[in-house]
C-alpha positions as a printed NumPy array, in Angstrom:
array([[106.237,  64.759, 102.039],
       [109.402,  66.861, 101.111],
       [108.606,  68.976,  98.22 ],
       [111.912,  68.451,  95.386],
       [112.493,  70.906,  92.68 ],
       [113.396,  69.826,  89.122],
       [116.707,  68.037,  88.732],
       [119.432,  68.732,  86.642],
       [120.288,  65.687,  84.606],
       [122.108,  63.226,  86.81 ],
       [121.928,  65.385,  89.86 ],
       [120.901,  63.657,  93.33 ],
       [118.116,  64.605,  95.418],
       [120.001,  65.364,  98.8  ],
       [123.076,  67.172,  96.705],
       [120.291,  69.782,  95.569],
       [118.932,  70.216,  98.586],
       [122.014,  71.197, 100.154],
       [122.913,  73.715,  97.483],
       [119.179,  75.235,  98.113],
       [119.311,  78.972,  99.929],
       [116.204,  80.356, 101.578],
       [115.866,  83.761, 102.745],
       [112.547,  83.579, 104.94 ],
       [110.42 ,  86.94 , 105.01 ],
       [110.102,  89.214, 101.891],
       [110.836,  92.409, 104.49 ],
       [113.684,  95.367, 103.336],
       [115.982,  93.191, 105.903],
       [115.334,  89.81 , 103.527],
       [115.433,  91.334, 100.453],
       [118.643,  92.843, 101.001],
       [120.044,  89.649, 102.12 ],
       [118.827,  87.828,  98.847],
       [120.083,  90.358,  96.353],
       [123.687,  89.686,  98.073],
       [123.667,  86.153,  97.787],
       [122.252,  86.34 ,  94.482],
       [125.199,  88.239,  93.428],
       [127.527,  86.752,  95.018],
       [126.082,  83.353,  93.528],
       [126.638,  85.024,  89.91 ],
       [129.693,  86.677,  90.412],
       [131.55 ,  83.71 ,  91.603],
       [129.184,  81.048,  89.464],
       [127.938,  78.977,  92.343],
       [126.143,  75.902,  91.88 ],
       [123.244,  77.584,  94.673],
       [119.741,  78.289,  94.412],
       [118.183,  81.   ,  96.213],
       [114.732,  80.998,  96.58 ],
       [112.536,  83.619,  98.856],
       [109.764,  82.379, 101.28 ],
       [107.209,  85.03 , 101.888],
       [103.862,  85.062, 104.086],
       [102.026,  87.857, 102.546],
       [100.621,  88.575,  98.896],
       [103.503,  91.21 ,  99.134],
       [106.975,  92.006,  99.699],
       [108.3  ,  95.083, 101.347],
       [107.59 ,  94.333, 105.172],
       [106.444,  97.406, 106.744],
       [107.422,  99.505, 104.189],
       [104.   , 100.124, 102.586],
       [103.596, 103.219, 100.232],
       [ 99.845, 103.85 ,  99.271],
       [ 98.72 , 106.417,  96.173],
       [ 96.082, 109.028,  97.281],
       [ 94.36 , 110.712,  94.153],
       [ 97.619, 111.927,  92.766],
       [100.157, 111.316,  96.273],
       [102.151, 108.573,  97.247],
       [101.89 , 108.176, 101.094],
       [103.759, 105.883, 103.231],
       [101.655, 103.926, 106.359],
       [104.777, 102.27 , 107.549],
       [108.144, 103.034, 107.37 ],
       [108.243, 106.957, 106.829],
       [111.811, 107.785, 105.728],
       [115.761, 107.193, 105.571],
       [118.527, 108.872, 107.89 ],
       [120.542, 109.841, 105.909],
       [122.864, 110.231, 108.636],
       [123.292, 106.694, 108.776],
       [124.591, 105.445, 105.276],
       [123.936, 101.73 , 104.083],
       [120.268, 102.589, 102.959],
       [121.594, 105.705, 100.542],
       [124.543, 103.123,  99.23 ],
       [121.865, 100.442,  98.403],
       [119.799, 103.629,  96.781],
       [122.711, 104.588,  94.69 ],
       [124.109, 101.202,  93.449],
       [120.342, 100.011,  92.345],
       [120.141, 103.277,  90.236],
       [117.428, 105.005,  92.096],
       [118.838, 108.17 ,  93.87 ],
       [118.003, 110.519,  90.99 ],
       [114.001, 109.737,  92.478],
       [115.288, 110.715,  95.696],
       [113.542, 113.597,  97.504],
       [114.944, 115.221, 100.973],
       [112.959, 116.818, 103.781],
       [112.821, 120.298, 104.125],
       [111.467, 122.639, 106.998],
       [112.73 , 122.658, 110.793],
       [113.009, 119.942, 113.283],
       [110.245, 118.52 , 115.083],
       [108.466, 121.002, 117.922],
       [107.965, 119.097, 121.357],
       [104.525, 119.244, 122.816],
       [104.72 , 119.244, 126.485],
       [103.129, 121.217, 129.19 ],
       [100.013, 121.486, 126.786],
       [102.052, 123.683, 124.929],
       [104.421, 123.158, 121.585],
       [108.525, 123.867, 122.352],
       [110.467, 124.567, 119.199],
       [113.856, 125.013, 120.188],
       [116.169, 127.311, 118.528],
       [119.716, 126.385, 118.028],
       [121.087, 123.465, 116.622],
       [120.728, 120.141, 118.088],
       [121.668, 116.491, 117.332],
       [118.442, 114.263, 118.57 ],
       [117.47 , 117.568, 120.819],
       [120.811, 117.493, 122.479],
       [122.077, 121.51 , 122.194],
       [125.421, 121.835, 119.792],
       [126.494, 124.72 , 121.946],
       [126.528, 123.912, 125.381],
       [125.616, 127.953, 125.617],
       [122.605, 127.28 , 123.4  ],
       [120.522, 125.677, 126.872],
       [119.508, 128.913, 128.442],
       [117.24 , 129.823, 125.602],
       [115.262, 126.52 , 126.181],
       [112.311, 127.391, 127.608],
       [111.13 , 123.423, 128.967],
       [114.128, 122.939, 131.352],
       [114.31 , 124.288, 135.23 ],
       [117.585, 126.08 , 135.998],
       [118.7  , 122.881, 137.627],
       [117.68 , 121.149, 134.831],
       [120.073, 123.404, 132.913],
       [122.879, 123.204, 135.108],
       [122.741, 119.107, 135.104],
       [123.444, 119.072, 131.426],
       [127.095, 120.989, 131.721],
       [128.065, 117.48 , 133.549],
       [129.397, 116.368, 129.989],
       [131.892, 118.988, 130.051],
       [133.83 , 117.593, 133.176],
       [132.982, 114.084, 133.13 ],
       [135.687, 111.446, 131.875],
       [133.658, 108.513, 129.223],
       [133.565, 105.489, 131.206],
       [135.048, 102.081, 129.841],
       [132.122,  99.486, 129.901],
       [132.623,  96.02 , 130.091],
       [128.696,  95.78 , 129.372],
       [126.488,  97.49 , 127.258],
       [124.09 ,  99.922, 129.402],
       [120.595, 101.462, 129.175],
       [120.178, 104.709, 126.06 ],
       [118.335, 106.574, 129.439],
       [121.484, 105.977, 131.608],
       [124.239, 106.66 , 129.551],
       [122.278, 110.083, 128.713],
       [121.323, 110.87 , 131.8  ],
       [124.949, 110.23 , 133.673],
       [125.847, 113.13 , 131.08 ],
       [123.27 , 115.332, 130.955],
       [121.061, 114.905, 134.052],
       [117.324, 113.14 , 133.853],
       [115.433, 116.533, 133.415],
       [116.756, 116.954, 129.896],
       [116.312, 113.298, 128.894],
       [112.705, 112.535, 129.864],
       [111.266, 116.218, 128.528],
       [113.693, 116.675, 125.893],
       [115.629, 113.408, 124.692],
       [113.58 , 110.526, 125.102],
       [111.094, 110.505, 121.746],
       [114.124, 111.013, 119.831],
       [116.078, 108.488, 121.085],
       [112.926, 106.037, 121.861],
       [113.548, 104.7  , 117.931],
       [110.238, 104.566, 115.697],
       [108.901, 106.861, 118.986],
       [107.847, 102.949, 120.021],
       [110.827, 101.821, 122.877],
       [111.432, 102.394, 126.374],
       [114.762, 104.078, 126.405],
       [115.15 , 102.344, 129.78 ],
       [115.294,  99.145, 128.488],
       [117.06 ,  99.537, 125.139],
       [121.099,  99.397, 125.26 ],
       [123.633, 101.884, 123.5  ],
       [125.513,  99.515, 121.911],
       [122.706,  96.964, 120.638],
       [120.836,  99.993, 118.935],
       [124.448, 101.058, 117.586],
       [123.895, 104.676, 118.631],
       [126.763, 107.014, 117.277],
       [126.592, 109.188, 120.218],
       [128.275, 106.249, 122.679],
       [131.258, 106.221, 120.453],
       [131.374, 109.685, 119.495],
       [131.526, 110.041, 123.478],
       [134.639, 107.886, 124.047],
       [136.309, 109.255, 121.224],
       [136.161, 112.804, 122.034],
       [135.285, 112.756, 125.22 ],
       [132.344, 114.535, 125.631],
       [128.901, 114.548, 123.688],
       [129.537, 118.519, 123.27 ],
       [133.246, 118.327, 121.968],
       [131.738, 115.298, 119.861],
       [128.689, 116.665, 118.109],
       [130.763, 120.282, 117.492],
       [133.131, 118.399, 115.38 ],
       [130.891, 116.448, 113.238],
       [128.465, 119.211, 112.114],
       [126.566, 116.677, 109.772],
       [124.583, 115.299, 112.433],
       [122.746, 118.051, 112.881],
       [119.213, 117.668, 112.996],
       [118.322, 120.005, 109.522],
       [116.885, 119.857, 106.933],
       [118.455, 116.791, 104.187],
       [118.413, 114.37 , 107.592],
       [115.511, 112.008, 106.124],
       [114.969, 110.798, 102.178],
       [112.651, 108.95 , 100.649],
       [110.951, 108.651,  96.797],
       [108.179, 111.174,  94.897],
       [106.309, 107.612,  94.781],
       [107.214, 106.585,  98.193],
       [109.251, 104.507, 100.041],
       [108.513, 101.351,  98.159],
       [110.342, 102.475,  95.288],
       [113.162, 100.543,  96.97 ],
       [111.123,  97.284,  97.588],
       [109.431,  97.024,  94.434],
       [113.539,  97.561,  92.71 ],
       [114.488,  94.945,  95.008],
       [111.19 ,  92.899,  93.839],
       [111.639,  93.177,  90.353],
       [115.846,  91.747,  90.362],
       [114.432,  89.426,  92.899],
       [111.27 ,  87.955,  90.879],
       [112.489,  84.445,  90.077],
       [113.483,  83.418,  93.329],
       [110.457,  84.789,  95.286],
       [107.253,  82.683,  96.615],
       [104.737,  84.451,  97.612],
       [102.115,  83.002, 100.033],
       [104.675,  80.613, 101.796],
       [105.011,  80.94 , 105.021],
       [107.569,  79.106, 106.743],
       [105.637,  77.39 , 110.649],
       [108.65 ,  75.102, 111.592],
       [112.371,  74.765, 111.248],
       [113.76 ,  71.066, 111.486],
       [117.041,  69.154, 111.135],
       [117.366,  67.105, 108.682],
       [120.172,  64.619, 106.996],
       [123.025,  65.307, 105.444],
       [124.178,  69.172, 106.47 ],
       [119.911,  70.134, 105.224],
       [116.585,  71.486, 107.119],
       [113.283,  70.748, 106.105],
       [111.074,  73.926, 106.219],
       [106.947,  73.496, 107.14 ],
       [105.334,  75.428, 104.785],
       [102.003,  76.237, 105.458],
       [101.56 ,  73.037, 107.603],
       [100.726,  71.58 , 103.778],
       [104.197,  71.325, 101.901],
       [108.138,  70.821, 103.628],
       [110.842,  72.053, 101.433],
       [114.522,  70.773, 101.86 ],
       [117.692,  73.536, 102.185],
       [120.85 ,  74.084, 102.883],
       [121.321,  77.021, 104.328],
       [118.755,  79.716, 105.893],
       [118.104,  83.317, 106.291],
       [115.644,  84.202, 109.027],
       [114.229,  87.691, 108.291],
       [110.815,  87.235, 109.575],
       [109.793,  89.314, 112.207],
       [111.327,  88.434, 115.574],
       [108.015,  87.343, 117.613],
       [108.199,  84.428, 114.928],
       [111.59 ,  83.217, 116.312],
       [110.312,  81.372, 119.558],
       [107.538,  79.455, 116.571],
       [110.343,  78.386, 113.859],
       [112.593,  76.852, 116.166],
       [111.489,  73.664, 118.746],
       [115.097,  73.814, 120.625],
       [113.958,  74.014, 124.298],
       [117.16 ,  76.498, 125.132],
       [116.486,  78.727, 122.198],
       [113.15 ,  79.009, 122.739],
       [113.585,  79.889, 126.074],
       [114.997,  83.151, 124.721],
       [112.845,  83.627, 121.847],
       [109.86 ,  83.401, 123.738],
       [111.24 ,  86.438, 126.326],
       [111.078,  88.606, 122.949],
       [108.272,  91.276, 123.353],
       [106.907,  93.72 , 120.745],
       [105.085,  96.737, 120.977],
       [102.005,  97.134, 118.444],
       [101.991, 100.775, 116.754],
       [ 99.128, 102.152, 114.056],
       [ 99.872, 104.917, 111.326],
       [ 96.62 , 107.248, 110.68 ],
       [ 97.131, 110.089, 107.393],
       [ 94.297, 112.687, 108.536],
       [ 93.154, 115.29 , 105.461],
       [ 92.306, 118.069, 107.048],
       [ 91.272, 122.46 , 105.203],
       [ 93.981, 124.553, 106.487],
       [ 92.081, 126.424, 108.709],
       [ 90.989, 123.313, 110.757],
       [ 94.682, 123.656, 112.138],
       [ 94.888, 126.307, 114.789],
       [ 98.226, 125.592, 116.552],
       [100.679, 125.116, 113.731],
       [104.508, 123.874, 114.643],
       [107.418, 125.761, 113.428],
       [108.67 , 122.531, 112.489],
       [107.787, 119.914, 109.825],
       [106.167, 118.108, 113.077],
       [105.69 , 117.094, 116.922],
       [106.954, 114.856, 119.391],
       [105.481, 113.744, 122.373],
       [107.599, 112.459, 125.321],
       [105.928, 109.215, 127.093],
       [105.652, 112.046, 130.05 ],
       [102.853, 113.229, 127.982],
       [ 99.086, 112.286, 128.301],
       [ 98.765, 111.293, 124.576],
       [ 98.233, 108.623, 122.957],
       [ 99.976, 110.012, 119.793],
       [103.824, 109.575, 119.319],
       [104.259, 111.596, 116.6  ],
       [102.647, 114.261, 114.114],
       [104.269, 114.752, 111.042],
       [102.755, 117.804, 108.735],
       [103.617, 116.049, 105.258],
       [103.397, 119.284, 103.16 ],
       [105.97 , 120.784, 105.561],
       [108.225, 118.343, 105.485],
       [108.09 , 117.112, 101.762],
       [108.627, 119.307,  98.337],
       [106.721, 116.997,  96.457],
       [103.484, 117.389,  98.289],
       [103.534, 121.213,  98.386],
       [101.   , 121.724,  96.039],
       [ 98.468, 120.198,  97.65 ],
       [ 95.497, 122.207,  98.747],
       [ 94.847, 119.969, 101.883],
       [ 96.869, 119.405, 105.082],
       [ 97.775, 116.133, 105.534],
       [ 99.101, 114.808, 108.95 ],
       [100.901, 111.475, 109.653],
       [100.046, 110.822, 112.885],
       [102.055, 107.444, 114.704],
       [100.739, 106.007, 118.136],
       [101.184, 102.748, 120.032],
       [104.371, 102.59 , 121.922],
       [105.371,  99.754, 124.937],
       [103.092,  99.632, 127.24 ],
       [100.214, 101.797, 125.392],
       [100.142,  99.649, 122.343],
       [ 96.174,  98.443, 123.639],
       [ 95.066, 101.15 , 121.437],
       [ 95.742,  99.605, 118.187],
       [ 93.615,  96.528, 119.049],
       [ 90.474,  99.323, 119.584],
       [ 88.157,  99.467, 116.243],
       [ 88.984, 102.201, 113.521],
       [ 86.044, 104.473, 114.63 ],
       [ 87.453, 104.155, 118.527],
       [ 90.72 , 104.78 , 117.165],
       [ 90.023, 107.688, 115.362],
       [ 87.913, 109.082, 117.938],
       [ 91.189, 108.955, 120.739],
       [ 93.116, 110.709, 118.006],
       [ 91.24 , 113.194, 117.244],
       [ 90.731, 114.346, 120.918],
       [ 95.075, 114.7  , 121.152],
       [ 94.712, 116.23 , 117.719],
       [ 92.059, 118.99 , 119.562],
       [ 94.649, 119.062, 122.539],
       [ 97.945, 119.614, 120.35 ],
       [ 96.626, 121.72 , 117.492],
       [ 93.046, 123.245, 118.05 ],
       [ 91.6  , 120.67 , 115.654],
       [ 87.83 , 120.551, 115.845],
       [ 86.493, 119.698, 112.659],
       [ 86.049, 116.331, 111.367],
       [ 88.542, 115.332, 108.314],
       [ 88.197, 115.415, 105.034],
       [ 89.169, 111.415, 104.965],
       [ 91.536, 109.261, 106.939],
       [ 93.277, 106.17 , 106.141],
       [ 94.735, 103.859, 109.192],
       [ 97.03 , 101.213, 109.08 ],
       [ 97.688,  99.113, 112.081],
       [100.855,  97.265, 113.119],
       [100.467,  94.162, 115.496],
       [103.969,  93.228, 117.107],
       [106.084,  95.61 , 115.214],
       [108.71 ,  97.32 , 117.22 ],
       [110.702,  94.457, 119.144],
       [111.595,  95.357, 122.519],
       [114.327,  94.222, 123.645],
       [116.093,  94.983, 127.537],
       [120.043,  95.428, 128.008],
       [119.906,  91.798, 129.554],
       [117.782,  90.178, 126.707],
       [120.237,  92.043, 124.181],
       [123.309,  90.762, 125.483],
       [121.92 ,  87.076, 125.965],
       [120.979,  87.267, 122.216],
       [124.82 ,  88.08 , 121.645],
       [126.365,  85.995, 123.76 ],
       [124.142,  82.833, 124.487],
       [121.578,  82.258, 121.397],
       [124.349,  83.468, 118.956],
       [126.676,  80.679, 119.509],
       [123.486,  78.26 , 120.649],
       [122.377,  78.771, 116.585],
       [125.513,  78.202, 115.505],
       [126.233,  75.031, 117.543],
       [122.654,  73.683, 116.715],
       [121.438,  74.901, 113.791],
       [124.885,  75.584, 111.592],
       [123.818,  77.825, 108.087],
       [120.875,  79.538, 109.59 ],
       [121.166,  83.264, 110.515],
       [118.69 ,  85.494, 112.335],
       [118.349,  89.232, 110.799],
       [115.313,  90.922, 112.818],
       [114.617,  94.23 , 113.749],
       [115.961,  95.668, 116.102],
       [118.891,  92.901, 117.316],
       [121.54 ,  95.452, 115.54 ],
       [119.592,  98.759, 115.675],
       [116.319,  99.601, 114.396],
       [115.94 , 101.574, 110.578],
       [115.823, 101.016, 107.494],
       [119.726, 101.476, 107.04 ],
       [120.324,  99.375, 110.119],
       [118.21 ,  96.282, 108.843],
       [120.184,  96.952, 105.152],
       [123.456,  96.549, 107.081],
       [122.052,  93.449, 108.664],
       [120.888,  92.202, 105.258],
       [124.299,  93.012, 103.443],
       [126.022,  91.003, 106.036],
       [124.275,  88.783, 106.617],
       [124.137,  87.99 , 102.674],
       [127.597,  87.511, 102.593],
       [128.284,  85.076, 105.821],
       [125.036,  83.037, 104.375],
       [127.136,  82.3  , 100.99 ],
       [130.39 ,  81.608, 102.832],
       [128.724,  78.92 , 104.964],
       [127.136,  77.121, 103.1  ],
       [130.024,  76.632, 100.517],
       [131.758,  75.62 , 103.385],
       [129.555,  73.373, 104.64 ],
       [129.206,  72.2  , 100.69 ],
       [133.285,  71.831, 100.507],
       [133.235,  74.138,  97.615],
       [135.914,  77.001,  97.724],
       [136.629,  80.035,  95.237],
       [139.02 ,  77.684,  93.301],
       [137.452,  74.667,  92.87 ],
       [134.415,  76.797,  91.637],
       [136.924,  78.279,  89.285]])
C-alpha cells in the first residue's frame, strides 16, 4: 500500500505526490543537498515538499564526533582541506566558522624502511616546492632523484581520457618518488589504490595546475597556498559534527529517521514509489540518492544499471583513538603524524598525534593517537574482533613508535564498505553510460556518492550543492511550473 501524506483541501493524491522531494541518506552529501532545495523551495515559494529518508537513528554519515571526559573526538571523518573551499563556504554561511579550530604542527613524517622520514622543505602532498629541495630527502636513490627533474622538460599531454593518479605522477616524476613518497597522500582517506583511481574523477588540482603552467614545479611555486602547513585541515572544539547537527537542526521537519529506502520503482504519472523498510512505499516526484554507493546496484532493478552498480567495490576501513602516558611513546614524529605507503608491512594507514595537531586538546595530560587502517585489498582486518584488532595494532604501534605498554583505554569504530573504489574504466562508464542511462530511465533521480566526483568532505558538499539545485529545476520542469507562473 502507498503511504499518502495529509492533503491540502481539494488537492489530488497523484498531484502531491509529484510535488514530493526525497533526499535518500542523512550523510554530509544528503544533507547538503536538502538544505539547497529547501531554500530554493522558500526563496522562490514552491508548491514542493522535501522530506529526508534516513537508515540510521542518526544523521551525519561517517562524520561521527564522540565526547571523551571533557574532548570531542572524531571516529570518522577527521577534518576539512581547507585547500579545497565548498566545505569552509557552507561553514561560513550557516554561522559556524567563529567554532572553527585549524591544525597546527608540521606535516605528516613517513614511516618507511622501519624508520620515520620527515622531510624538510616545503611540499604540496610530499611533492618538493623547489625542485632543489630533493637532495636533502633522505628515502630516494640518486636515480630516484634524478627521475623527478622529468617535470621540468616534459610538455603536459592533452588527454582525450582521464588516466590513472599513479601514471600521471609517475610520467612526471618517476615511480621511485610516487610509491615511497606520494602514494598515501594521494591514496584519498589513505584507503585507494592510486592505480586504479583517475585524475580527473577525483578532481585533483595538480592535473590542471599541470596543463596550465606546464609543469607541477612552475605550478605549485606559483600558488604558495597549497602548501602542506599548518591551517591545511579545520574542524570544531566539539568536533566535526558541529556541521551535521547545524544541518540537522534547519533540517528537522523534513527528516525520517529509521527509513530506509530497499527499492526504487516507476510509477504513474512522472512519480516513483520508494520501499521503505519492505513495510511502507511512499510516492515522489523527484529523488536524491545520497546513500552510500554499494546501495546503488540494491535501489535500482534496471538490468543495464545494475550491471554497473554491481562492478562498484568498497574498501572497509576502522578508526581506533589509543590513550596512551607520554613516556609509553618512544619514537615521536616531528610532525602532527605518520603515513605509511602500501609498500609498508603495516596494517595501519595513518597515525595522527591529536595533541600535536589540535590547540584545543593541548592540555591534556594523555597522548592520544588516531590511528586509521583498512585500505583495498587489506580491509579483512576490520571484520577481525576488537581484541584481534587491537592486538595487530598495537604490534605496528611497537614497530613505528617503541610502544610497549598497554593503553590507558581505546575506543574503535569500524567502517564496512566505506571508501568506494572506483577504476579509470568504471569512472568513465559512470560518466558516460549510467549518467545518461538514469536520465533516460529514471528522469528526477540523481546519484551523489562518494567518491564519483572526488572524495572529502568539501567534494561531497559540492556534489550536494549541485546537485540541490538540478533536483529543484527538474522536477519543476517535469511539474510544468516555471519562475513566473510561481510568481
Amino acid at each position: 500500500m502507498v503511504k499518502e501524506f495529509k492533503l491540502s483541501a481539494g488537492e489530488d493524491i497523484m498531484e502531491r505526490a509529484k510535488k514530493r522531494i526525497a533526499v535518500i541518506g542523512g550523510g554530509i552529501t544528503g544533507l547538503t543537498a536538502a538544505y539547497r532545495i529547501k531554500q530554493k523551495i522558500e526563496a522562490e515559494n514552491l508548491p514542493f515538499e522535501l522530506i529526508i529518508l534516513e537508515s540510521a537513528l542518526r544523521v551525519g554519515g561517517k562524520i561521527y564526533s564522540m565526547k571523551v571526559e571533557n574532548q570531542y573526538l572524531d571516529l570518522g571523518a577527521e577534518s576539512i582541506d581547507t585547500r579545497y573551499p565548498e566545505a569552509i563556504e557552507l561553514v561560513k554561511e550557516l554561522g559556524l566558522e567563529d567554532q572553527l579550530i585549524f591544525n597546527e604542527g608540521e606535516k605528516q613524517d613517513l614511516f618507511y624502511y622501519n624508520e620515520l622520514h620527515q622531510n624538510p622543505y616545503p611540499t604540496y602532498k610530499g611533492i618538493p616546492i623547489n625542485k632543489k629541495d630533493i637532495w636533502k630527502n633522505k628515502m630516494l636513490s640518486f636515480n630516484g632523484k634524478m627521475a623527478t627533474f622529468k617535470d621540468r622538460f616534459m610538455q603536459p599531454e592533452e588527454l582525450e581520457e582521464d588516466i590513472g593518479v599513479s601514471s600521471f605522477l609517475k610520467r612526471r616524476l618517476g615511480d621511485e618518488i610516487v610509491e615511497l613518497m606520494l602514494e598515501p597522500f594521494f591514496s584519498k582517506v589513505y584507503a585507494n589504490d592510486i592505480d586504479d583511481m583517475g585524475v580527473r574523477a577525483t578532481n585533483e588540482v595538480l592535473f590542471d595546475l599541470e596543463q596550465e603552467y606546464g609543469s607541477i614545479e612552475k605550478a605549485l611555486l606559483d600558488h604558495p597556498e597549497l602548501q602542506d602547513q599548518s591551517g591545511n585541515y579545520a574542524t570544531f572544539a566539539q568536533g566535526l559534527s558541529v556541521l551535521t547537527n547545524k544541518l540537522e537542526e534547519i533540517l528537522k521537519p523534513h527528516i525520517q529517521y529509521s527509513k530506509k529506502v530497499v527499492e526504487i520503482k516507476s510509477g504513474v504519472e512522472n512519480t516513483y514509489i520508494l520501499n521503505i523498510n519492505l513495510k511502507e512505499e511512499v510516492r515522489v516526484g523527484a529523488i536524491c540518492v545520497a546513500t552510500p554507493t554499494t546501495e546503488y546496484s540494491k535501489l535500482f532493478k534496471d538490468k543495464e544499471l545494475k550491471k554497473y552498480f554491481s562492478q562498484i567495490k568498497a574498501a572497509s576501513v576502522g578508526h581506533i583513538v589509543f590513550s596512551f602516558d607520554p613516556e609509553a611513546i618512544k619514537n615521536y614524529p616531528a610532525g602532527f603524524g605518520i603515513l605509511t605507503p602500501r609498500r609498508n608491512d603495516s596494517f595501519v594507514s595513518s597515525i595522527v598525534f591529536l595533541k600535536k595537531k589540535w590547540p584545543t586538546l593541548y592540555s591534556s595530560k594523555e597522548v592520544l593517537l588516531a590511528v586509521n587502517f583498512g585500505r583495498k585489498g587489506e580491509d579483512m582486518i576490520v571484520s577481525l574482533s576488537n581484541k584481534e584488532i587491537e592486538e595487530k595494532i598495537l604490534n605496528d604501534l611497537e614497530m613505528m613508535l617503541g610502544i610497549t605498554q598497554k593503553p590507558n583505554y581505546r575506543i574503535i569504530k569500524r567502517w564496512p564498505d566505506a571508501i568506494p573504489q572506483f577504476s579509470v574504466d568504471l569512472e568513465k562508464n559512470m560518466k558516460e553510460i549510467v549518467g545518461p542511462l538514469l536520465k533516460e530511465k529514471y528522469p528526477g533521480v540523481l546519484i551523489g556518492g562518494n567518491g564519483l566526483e572526488g572524495y572529502g568532505l568539501s567534494q561531497c558538499i559540492r556534489q550536494g550543492n549541485e546537485i540541490g539545485v538540478e533536483l529543484v529545476e527538474a522536477i519543476k520542469e517535469r511539474n510544468c511550473i516555471s519562475r513566473t507562473n510561481v510568481e
